[in-house]
N, C-alpha and C positions, 0 to 999 in steps of 0.2 A: 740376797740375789733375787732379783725379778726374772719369773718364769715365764716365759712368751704362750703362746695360746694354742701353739703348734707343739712345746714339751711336752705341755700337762694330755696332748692328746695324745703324744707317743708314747708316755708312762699311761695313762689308760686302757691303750692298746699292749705293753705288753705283760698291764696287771691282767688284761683281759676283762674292763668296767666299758661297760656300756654306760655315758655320759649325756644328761641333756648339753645345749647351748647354754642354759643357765648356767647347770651343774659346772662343766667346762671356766666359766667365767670366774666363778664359784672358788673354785682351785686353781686358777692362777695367782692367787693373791694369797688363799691357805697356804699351799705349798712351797708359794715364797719362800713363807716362814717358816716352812720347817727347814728349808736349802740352810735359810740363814741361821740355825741355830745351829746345824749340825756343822758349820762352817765354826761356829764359835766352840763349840766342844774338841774339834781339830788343832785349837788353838794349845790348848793346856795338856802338856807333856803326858805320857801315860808311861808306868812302870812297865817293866818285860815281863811276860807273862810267866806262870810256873806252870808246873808239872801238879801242884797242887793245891789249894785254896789253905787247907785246913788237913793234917792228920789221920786219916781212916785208921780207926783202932783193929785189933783182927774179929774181936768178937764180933762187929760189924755184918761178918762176914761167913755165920756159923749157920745150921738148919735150924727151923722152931718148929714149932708146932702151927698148924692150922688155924688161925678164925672158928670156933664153935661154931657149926652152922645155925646153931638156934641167936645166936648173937651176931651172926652175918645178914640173917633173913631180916631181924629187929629191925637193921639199919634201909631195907631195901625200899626202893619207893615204890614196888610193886613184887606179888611174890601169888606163886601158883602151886599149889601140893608144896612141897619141899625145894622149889626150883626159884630164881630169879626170870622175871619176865623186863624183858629188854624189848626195843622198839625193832618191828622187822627193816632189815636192809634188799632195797630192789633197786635192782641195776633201772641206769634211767632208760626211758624207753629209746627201741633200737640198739642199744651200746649195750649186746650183750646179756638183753635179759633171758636166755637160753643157758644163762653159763657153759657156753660153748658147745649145748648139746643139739642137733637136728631135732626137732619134735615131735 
């Protein structure tokens, strides 16, 4: 199925991609192909779905013990005293970065 040049800008707009003219061009013809393949997977019947894949045993589903922190920290890609060091999260700017508080 060929996608006109006005689709591919109305799925950009509401994946929310800012697109050049090229890019635009670009994916009229990619996402042809993707139209047409998932038109082809529509083809071939699919079973009813279940309630479940596979079995869940109950042990599955018991407490364990903890990760050794000294075998936790091993694996980290970064690690401070005893702690994991993660990347900080900041609100982007404007939106928020008060976490709601007046300053």
């Amino acid at each position: 199925m060929a996608l006109t040049l006005e689709e591919v800008r109305k799925i950009a707009t509401l994946a929310r991609l800012r697109l050049s003219p090229q890019e635009e061009k670009k994916f009229v013809h990619q996402l042809g192909h993707v139209v047409d393949y998932i038109d082809q997977l529509q083809r071939y019947p699919s079973a009813p779905p279940t309630m479940a894949a596979a079995p869940v045993a109950e042990a599955d589903d018991r407490v364990h013990d903890c990760l050794p922190r000294p075998e936790l920290l091993a694996n980290a890609p970064a690690v401070l005293d005893r702690f994991l060091v993660v990347p900080e999260v900041k609100a982007a700017e404007g939106k928020g970065a008060s976490g709601g508080r007046e300053g």
